[in-house]
N, C-alpha and C positions, 0 to 999 in steps of 0.2 A: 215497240212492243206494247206499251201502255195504250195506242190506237187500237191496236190490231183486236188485241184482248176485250177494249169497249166494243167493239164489232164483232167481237166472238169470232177472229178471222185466224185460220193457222197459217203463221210463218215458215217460210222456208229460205235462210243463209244460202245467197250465191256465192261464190268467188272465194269460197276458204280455203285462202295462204298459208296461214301461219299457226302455229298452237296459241299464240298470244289472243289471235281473232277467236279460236274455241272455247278460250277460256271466257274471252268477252260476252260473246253470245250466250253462252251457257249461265255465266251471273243474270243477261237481260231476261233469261227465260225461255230464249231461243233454242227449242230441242230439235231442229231438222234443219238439214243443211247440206253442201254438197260442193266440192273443192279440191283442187289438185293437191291440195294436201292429205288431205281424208283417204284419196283413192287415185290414183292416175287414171289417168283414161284405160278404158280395158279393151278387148275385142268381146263381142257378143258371144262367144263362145265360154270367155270364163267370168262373167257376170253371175249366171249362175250356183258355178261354184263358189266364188264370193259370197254371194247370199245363203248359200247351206252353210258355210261355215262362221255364220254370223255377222255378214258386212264389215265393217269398218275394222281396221285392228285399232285396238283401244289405246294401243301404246301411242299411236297417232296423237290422239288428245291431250297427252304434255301438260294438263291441268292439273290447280293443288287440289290435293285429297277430298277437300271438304268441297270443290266443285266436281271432281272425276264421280261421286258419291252419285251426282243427280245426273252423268253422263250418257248411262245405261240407254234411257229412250234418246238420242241422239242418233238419226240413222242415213244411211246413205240414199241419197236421193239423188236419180239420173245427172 
């Protein structure tokens, strides 16, 4: 993250498993990411609707208060 940010480059978390990884990213600063935990794979049909109802369920994130706080721009990415 400290590279990325000298480069002014946005991150994007693959592969999130676990609430413990969300919590982790989200301290490094890491607010986009995208994992079979966050969402299962969907059919294109209700991708959509996911997205009108605001992406991700938040209950997903499983992080303490004071990181769920800065969780908000955290979003789901293909």
């Amino acid at each position: 993250m400290t590279i990325a940010d000298a480069l002014q480059l946005h991150v994007i978390a693959e592969g999130i498993e676990a609430a413990s990884q969300v919590t982790r990213l989200l301290g490094l600063g890491c607010l986009a990411g995208q994992g079979y935990h966050l969402c299962h794979p969907l059919p294109a049909n209700e991708i959509e609707q996911l997205l009108r109802h605001g992406g991700i369920d938040r209950t997903r994130l499983e992080a303490e208060p004071a990181v769920l706080r800065h969780a908000a721009p955290l979003r789901l990415l293909g």
